[in-house]
C-alpha positions as CSV (number, residue, x, y, z in Angstrom):
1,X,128.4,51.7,137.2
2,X,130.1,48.6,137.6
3,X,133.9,48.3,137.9
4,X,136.1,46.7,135.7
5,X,136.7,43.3,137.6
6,X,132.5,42.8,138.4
7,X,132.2,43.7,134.4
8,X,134.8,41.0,133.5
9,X,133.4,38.9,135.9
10,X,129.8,39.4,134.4
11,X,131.6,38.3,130.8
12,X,133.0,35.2,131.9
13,X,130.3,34.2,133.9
14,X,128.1,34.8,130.4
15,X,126.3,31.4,128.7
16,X,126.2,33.7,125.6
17,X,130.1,33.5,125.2
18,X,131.3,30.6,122.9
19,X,133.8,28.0,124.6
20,X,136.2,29.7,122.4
21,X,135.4,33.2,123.7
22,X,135.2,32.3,127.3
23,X,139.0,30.7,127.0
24,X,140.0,34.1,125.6
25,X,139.0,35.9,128.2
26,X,139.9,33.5,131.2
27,X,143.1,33.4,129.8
28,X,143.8,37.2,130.9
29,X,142.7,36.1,134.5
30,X,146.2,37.2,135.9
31,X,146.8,40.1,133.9
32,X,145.2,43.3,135.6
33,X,145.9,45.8,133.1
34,X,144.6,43.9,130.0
35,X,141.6,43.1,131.9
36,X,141.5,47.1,132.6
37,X,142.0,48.2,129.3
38,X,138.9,45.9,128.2
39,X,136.8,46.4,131.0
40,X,136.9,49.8,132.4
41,X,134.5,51.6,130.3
42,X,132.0,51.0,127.1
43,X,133.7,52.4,123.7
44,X,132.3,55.4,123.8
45,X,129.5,56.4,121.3
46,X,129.8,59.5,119.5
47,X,128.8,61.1,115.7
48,X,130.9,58.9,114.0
49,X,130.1,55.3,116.0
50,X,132.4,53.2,117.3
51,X,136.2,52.4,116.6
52,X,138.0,50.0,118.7
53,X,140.7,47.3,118.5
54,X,138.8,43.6,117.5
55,X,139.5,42.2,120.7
56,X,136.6,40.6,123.8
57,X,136.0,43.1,125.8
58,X,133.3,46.4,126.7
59,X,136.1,48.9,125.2
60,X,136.7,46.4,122.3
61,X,135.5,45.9,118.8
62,X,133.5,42.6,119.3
63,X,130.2,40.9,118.0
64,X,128.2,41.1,121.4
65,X,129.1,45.2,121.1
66,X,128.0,44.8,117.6
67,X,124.6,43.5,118.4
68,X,124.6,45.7,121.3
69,X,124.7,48.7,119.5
70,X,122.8,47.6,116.4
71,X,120.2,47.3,119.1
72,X,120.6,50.7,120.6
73,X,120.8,51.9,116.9
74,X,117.0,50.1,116.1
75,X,115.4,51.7,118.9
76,X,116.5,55.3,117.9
77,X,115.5,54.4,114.4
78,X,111.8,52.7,115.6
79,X,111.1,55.5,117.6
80,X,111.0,57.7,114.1
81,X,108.2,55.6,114.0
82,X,107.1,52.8,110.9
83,X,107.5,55.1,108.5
84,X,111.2,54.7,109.3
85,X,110.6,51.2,109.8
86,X,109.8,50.4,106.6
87,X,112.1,52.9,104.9
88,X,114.4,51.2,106.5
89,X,118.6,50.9,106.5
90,X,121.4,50.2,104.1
91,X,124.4,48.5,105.8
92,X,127.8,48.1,104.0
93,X,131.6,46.9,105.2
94,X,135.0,47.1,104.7
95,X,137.7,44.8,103.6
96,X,138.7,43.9,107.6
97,X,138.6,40.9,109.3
98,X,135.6,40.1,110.8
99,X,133.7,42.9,109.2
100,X,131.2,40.6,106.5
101,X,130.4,39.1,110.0
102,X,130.2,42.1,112.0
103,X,127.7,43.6,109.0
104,X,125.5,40.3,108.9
105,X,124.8,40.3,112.5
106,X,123.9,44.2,112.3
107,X,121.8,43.4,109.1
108,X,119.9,40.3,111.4
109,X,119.1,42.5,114.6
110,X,117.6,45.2,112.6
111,X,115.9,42.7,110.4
112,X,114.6,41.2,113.7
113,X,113.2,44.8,115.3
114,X,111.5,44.8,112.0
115,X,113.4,47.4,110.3
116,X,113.7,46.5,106.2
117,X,117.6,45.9,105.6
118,X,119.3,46.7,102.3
119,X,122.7,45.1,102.7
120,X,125.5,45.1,100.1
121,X,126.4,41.5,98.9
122,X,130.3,42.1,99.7
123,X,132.6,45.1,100.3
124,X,131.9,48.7,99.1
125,X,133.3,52.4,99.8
126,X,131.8,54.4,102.4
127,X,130.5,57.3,99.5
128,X,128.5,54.4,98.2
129,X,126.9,53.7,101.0
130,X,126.1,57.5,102.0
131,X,124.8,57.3,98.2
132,X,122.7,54.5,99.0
133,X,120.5,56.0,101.8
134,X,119.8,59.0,99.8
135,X,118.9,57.0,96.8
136,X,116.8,54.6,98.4
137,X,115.4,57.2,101.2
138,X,116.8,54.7,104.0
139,X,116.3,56.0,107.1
140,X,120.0,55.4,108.4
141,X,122.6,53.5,107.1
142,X,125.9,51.7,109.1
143,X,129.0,51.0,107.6
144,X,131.2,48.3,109.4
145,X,134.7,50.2,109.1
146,X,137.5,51.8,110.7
147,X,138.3,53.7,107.7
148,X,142.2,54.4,107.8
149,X,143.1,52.3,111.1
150,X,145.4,49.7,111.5
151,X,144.7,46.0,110.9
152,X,143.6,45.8,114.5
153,X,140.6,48.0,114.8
154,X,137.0,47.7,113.1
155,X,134.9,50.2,113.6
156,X,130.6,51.3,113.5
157,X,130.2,54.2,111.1
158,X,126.4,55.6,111.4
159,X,124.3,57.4,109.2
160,X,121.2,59.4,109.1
161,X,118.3,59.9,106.5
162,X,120.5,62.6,105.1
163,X,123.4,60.7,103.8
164,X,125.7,62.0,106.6
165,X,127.2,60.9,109.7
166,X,124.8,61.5,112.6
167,X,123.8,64.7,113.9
168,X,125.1,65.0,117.9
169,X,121.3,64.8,119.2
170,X,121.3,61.1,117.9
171,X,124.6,59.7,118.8
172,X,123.4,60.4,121.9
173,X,120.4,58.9,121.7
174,X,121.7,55.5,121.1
175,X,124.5,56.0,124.0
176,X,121.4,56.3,126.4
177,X,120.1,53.4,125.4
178,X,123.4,51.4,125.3
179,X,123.5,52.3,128.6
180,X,119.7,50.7,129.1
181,X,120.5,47.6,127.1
182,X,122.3,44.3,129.0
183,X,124.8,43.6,126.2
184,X,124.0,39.7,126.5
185,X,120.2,39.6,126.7
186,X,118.8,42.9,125.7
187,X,119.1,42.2,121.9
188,X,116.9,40.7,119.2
189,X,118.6,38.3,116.3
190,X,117.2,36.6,114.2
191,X,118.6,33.9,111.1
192,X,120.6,35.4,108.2
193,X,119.3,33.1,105.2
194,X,116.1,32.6,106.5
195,X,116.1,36.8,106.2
196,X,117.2,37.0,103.1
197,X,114.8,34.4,101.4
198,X,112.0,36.0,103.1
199,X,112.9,39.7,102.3
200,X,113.6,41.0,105.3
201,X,117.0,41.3,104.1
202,X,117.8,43.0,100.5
203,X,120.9,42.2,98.9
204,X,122.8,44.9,97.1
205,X,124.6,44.7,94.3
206,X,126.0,45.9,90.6
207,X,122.8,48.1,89.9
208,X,123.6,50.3,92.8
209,X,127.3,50.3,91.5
210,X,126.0,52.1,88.5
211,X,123.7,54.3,89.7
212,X,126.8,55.8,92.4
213,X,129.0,55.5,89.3
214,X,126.5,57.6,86.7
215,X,126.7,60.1,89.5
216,X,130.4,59.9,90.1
217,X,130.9,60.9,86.4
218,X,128.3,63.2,86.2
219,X,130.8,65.4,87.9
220,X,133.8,65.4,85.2
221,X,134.1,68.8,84.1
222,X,136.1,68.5,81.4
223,X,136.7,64.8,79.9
224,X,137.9,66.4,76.4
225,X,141.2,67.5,78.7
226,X,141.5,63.6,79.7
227,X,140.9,62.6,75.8
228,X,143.4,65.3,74.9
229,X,146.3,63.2,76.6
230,X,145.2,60.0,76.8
231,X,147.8,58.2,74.5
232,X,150.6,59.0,77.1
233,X,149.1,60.2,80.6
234,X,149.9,57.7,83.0
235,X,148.1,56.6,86.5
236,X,149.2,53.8,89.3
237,X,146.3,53.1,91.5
238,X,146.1,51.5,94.6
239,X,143.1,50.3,96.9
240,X,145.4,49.2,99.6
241,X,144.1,46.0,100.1
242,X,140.4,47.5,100.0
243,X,137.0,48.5,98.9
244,X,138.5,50.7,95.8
245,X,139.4,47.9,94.1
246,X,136.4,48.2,91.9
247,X,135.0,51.2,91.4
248,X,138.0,53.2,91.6
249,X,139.5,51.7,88.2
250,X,136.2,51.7,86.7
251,X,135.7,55.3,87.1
252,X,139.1,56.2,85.6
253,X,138.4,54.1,82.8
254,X,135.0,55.5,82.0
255,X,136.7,58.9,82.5
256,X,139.0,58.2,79.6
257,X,142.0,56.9,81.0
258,X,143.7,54.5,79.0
259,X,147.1,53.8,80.7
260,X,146.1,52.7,84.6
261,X,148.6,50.7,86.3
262,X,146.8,48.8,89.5
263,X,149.5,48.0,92.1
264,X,148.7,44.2,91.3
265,X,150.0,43.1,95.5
266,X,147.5,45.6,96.7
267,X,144.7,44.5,94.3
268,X,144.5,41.7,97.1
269,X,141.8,42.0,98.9
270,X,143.1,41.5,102.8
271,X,141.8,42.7,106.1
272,X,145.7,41.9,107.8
273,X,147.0,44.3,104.9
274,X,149.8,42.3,104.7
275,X,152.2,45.4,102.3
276,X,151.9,48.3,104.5
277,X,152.1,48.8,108.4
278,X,149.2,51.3,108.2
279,X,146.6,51.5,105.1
280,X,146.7,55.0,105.3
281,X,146.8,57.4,102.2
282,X,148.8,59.9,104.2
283,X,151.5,58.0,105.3
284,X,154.1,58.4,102.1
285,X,155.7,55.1,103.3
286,X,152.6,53.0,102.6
287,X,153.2,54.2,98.4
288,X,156.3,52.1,98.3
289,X,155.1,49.1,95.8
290,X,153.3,52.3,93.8
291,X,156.2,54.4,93.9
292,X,158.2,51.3,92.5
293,X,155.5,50.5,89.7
294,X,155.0,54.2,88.7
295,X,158.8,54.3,88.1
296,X,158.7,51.1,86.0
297,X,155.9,52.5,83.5
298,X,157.0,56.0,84.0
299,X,153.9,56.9,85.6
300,X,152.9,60.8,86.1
301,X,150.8,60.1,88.8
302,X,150.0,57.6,91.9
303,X,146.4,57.6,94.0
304,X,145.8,55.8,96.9
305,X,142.5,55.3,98.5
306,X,142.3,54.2,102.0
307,X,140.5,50.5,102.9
308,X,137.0,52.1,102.8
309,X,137.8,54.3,99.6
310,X,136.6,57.6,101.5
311,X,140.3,59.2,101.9
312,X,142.7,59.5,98.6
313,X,146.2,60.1,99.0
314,X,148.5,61.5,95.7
315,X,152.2,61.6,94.5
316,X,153.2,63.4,91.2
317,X,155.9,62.4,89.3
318,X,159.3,64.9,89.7
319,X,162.3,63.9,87.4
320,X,163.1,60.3,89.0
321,X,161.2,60.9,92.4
322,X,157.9,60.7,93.2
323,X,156.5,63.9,95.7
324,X,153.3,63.9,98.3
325,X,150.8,66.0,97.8
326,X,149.1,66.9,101.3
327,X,145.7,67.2,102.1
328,X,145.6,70.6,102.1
329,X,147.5,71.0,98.8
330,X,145.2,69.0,97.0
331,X,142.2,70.5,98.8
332,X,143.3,73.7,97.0
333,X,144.3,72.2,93.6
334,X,140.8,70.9,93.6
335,X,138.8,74.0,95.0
336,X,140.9,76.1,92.9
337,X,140.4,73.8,89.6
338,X,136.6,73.4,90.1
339,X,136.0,77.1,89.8
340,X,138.8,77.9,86.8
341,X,136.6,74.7,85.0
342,X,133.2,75.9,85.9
343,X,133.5,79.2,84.8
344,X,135.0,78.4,81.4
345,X,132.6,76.0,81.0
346,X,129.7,78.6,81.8
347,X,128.5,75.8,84.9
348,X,129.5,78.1,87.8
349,X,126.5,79.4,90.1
350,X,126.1,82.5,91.1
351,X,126.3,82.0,94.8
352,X,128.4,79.1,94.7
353,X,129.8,77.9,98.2
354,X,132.8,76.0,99.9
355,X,133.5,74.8,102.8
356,X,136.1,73.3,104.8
357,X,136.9,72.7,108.7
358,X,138.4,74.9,111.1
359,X,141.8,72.8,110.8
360,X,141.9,73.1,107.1
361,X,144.7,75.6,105.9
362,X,143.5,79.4,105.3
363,X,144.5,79.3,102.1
364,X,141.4,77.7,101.1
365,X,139.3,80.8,102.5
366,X,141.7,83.4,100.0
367,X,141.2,81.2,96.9
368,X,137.5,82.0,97.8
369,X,137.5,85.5,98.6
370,X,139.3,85.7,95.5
371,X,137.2,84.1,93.0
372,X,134.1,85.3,94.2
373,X,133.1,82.3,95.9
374,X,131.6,82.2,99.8
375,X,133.8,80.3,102.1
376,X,132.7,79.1,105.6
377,X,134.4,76.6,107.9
378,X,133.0,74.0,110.3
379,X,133.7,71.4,113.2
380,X,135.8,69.1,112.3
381,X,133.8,66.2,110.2
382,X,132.1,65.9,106.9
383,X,128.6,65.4,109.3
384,X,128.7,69.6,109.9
385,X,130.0,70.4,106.3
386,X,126.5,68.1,104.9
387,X,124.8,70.3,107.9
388,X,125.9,73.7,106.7
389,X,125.3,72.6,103.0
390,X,122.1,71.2,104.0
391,X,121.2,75.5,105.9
392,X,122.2,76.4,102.4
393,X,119.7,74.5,100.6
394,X,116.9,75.2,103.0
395,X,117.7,78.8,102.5
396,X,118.3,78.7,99.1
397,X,121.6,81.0,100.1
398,X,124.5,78.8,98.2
399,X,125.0,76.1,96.2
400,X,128.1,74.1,97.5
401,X,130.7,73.0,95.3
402,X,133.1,72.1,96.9
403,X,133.7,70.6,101.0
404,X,137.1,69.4,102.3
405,X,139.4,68.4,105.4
406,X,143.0,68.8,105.6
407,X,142.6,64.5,106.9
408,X,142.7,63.4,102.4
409,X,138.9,64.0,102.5
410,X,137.1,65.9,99.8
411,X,133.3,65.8,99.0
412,X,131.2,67.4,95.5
413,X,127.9,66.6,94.6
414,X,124.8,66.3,95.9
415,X,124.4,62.3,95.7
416,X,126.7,61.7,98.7
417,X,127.2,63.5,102.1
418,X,130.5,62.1,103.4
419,X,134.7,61.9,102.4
420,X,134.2,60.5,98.3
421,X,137.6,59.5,97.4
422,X,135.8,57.4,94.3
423,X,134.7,60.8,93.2
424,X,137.7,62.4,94.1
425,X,140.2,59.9,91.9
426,X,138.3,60.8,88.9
427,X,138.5,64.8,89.5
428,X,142.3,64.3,90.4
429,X,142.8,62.6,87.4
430,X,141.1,65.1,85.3
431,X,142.7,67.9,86.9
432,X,146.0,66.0,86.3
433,X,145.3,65.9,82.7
434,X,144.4,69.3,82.5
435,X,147.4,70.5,83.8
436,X,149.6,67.9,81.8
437,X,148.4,69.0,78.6
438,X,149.7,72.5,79.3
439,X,153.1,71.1,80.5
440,X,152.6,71.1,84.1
441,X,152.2,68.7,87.1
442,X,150.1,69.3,90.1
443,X,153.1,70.5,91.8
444,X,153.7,72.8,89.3
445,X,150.1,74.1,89.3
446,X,150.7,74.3,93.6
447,X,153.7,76.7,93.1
448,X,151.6,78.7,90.5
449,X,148.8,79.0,93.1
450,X,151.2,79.9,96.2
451,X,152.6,82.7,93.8
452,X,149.1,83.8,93.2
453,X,147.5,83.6,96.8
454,X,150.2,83.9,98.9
455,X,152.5,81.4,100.8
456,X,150.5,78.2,103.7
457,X,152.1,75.6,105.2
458,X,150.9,73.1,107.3
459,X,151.8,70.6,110.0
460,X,149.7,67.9,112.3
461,X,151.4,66.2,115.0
462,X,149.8,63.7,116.9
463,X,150.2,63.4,120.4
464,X,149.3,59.4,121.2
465,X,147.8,58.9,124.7
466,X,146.6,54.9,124.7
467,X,144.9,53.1,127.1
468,X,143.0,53.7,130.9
469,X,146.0,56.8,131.5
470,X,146.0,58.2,128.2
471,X,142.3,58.8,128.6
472,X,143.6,60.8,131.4
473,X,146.6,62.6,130.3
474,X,144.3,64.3,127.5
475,X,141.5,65.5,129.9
476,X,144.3,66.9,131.7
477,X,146.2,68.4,129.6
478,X,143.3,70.3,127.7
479,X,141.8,71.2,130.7
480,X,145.2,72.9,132.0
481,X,145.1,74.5,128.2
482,X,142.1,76.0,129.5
483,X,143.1,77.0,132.7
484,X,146.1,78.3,132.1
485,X,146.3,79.4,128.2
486,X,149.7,80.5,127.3
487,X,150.2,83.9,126.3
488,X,153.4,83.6,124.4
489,X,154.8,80.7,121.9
490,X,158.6,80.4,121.4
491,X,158.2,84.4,121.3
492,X,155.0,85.3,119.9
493,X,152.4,86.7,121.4
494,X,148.9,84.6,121.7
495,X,146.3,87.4,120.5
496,X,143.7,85.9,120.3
497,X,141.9,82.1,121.9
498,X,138.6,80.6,120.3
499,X,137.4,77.7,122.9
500,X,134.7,76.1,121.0
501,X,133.9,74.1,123.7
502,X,131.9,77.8,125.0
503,X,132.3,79.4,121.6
504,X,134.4,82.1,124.1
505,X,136.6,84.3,122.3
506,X,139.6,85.8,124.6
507,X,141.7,88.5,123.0
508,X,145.3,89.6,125.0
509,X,144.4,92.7,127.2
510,X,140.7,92.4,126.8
511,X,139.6,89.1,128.5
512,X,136.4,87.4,126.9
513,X,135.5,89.5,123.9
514,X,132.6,87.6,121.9
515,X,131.5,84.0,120.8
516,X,132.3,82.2,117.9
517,X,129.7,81.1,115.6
518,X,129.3,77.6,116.6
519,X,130.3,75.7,119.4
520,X,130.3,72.3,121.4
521,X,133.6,70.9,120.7
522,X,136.6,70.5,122.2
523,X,138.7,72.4,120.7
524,X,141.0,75.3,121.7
525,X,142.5,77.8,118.5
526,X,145.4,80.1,119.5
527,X,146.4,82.5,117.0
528,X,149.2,84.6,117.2
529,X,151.0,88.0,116.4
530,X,152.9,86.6,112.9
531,X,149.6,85.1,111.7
532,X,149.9,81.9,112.6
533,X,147.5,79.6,114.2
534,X,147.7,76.6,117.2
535,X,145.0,74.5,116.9
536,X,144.5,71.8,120.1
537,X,141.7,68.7,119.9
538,X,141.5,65.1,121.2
539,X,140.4,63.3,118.1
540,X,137.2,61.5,118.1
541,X,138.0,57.9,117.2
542,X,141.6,57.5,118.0
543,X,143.4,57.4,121.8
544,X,145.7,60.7,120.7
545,X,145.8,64.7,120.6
546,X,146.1,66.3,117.0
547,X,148.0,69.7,117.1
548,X,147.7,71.5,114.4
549,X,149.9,74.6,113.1
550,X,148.7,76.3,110.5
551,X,151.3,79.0,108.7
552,X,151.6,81.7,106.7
553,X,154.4,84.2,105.8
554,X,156.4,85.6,103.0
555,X,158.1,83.1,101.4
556,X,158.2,79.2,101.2
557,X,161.4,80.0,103.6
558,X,159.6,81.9,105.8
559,X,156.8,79.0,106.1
560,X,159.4,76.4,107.3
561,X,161.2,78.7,109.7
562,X,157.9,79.4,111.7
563,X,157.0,75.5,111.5
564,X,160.2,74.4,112.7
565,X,160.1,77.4,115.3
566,X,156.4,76.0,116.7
567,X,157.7,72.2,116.8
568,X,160.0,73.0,119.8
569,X,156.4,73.9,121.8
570,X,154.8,70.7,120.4
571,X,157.3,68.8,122.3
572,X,156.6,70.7,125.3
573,X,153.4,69.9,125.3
574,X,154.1,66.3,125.0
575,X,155.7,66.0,128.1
């Protein structure tokens, strides 16, 4: 491989870069360490694409990567043969800058490999687009996002004939032949209009909308609970700035909801997201305009969808304030509401499923055990929930009803097979109502549930590692995790370490014990003598660690003892 000065050099000395372009990069001539950061290695190509910041550069978020890898993408896809050819791909975006652009030239270099397009006519959440390839049978699908990210970043979400993110096997297929592919020359284009008046190009539009939304509502359990209170229940929405703008409202007002409040600043479709620092639904700072709205109408509830409407983020109204719900809280309001509903309503299966990932809270596995309802966790990533549920159905062994991430995801139905915050806004705001109309908000309902299942809590801390070092610091320090595994945290003993990288399980005394039932990733679980768990992983599509604890004990007390406890090694590990 090159290094990063001949790969800059081989930019700038490009005829495919615009005037434009070239002074770009030829004005970081003097500065080593930006030409570093954009040179020393491609973005790397896993299950969930590419994410990057929008900058010139290999390790950037750029039109020649986008052709690059739309070309990679084709081959994988042409190799399936014509068949997948002709059942071609749907391609959708986000509200970001540069995205339309970034989804036209995808749209024109599969067009040009001869690979039938079907390409939304402007911006649309990521569960329509996973609803799209399974409508239309589409061989793939690409979604030009980077979901919760900061203004800065785009990203290249990729899809399979299943509706899901892609399976490992084909990531990997189209980093080999990224790695094959020049990124100026080894491309076909071809002309957008001229593609769309001659076909090769479909544009999508409001009859997909409905079709996603006749699905979408086919999953309200209980509307009669929403028409119950409907003269004085009280929403405040907000898309930040994107693609839940439309569908979002619609939903909730198809649902029955008379008295939605849209945060009218973030209506504003605006890839610089010009209200919040970060678009993302778990950041409680980001609610501010909502929080002041919901207080004006005396709202009982906020949602938030993130800029590709696949994460929702809540906040329930308490006396004068307004409260976060977490992830995993609402995961459990949900899982825990779908069964009450679909067993009074006589729609419950007999083997119904869930599943969650390995970094969800456990409580989600004792609602389960509970009610009567198989639980099983997964990698982290709706792509090996859709694969689990997928063993299911080829077995005939469970029919899901439920799949979510501690990360604001949540997935039902069988008409997507990714994060659906469209579909989860309209069962948040039914299981709102339900709980309204007995007197209760959704916090109430979470006490009620701790009472009943016993006390979780749960804490993420990211440890960020940017650029060429950070790269380095995480290899580091999960391979000294590996080496050299504690055996003790602030006090407790480490009984037990799953590696899933080897699927090794190590128990304290014993050494290497058994395997775990999957494995691959990166990912070290320490669990210790209180019942508390450690979980270590670099994430996939941001420059950071994300510890996780998980907690339980005997009271709320007890929960925020142990997580205040564990912190102290957090920051130990950050240095």
């Amino acid at each position: 491989m090159t290094n990063y000065k001949e790969e800059y050099q081989h930019w700038l000395d490009s005829p495919a870069l615009s005037e434009e372009e070239w002074k770009e990069l030829n004005s970081i001539s003097g500065d080593e360490k930006e030409i570093e950061s954009r040179f020393f290695a491609p973005l790397e190509f896993g299950t969930a694409g590419l994410r990057g910041t929008m900058k010139l550069g290999l390790h950037n978020m750029n039109i020649h990567i986008i052709r690059h890898a739309t070309q990679a993408f084709a081959n994988v896809i042409l190799e399936e043969g014509m068949d997948a050819a002709e059942r071609g791909i749907a391609i959708a975006h986000d509200c970001r800058i540069n995205s339309r652009r970034f989804a036209e030239e995808a749209a024109c270099v599969m067009a040009a490999n001869g690979i039938r397009v079907r390409l939304f006519e402007s911006l649309r959440p990521t569960p329509e687009l996973s609803f799209a390839v399974l409508h239309y049978g589409t061989a793939a699908g690409l979604n030009i996002t980077a979901s919760h990210n900061p203004k800065e970043y785009n990203g290249y979400k990729v899809y399979w004939s299943d509706g899901a993110q892609l399976p490992p096997q084909k990531a990997e297929a189209i980093a080999k032949q990224m790695e094959a592919i020049d990124v100026f020359t080894g491309f076909k284009t071809c002309d957008y209009d001229a593609a769309v008046k001659s076909g090769r190009i479909e544009i999508l539009g409001e009859e997909t909308d409905e079709l996603f939304m006749e699905q979408v509502l086919r999953m309200a359990i209980d509307k009669q609970a929403v028409a119950d209170v409907a003269d004085e229940f009280k929403i405040v929405y907000t898309p930040f700035h994107g693609c839940g703008y439309k569908l979002v409202p619609e939903v909730l007002h198809r649902l029955g909801i008379k008295h939605l409040y849209p945060v009218p600043e973030q209506m504003v479709i605006d890839g610089s997201f010009p209200t919040v620092a970060s678009p993302n639904p778990e950041n409680p700072e980001g609610f501010y305009l909502a929080v002041d709205l919901a207080k004006k109408v005396g709202s009982d509830l906020i949602i938030g969808t993130d800029p590709d409407s696949d994460r929702i983020g809540t906040m329930v109204r308490r006396g004068d304030e307004y409260v976060t719900i977490t992830g995993n809280q609402m995961g459990i309001l949900l899982l825990d509401y779908i069964i009450k509903a679909k067993k009074s309503t006589g729609t419950m299966p007999e083997n119904a499923g869930a599943v969650a990932s390995i970094v969800t809270t456990g409580m989600a596995r004792a609602v389960c055990e509970a009610n009567g309802v198989h639980f099983e966790d997964t990698f982290t990533g709706f792509k090996f929930m859709a694969e689990r549920i997928a063993e299911w159905e080829a077995a005939g062994s469970y029919k899901y009803i439920f799949a979510f991430e501690e990360s604001y995801g949540y997935m039902m139905g069988d008409y997507v097979r990714d994060k659906d915050a469209v579909t989860a806004s309209m069962m948040v705001a039914e299981m709102a109502a339900h709980y309204h109309k007995q007197g209760m908000t959704l916090l109430d309902a979470m006490e009620s549930l701790y009472e009943k299942y016993g006390w979780f809590m749960e804490k993420t801390v990211n440890l960020v590692m940017p650029g060429v070092d950070g790269l380095q610091k995480m290899k580091a320090l999960m391979e000294e995790l590996r080496s050299q595994p504690p055996k003790e945290i602030e006090g407790e003993e480490v009984v037990r370490l799953r590696d899933y990288l080897d699927g090794s399980i190590h128990v304290a005394g014993l050494g290497v014990v058994g395997k775990t039932p999957f494995w691959g990733s990166n990912v070290l679980y320490f669990e210790l003598r209180d019942g508390s768990s450690f979980i270590i992983r670099p994430s996939g599509t941001e420059p950071k660690i994300k510890v996780y604890l998980l907690i339980r004990g005997g009271s709320k007390a007890e929960c925020e003892e142990r997580i205040e406890k564990y912190l102290h090694y957090v920051e130990v590990l950050k240095r």
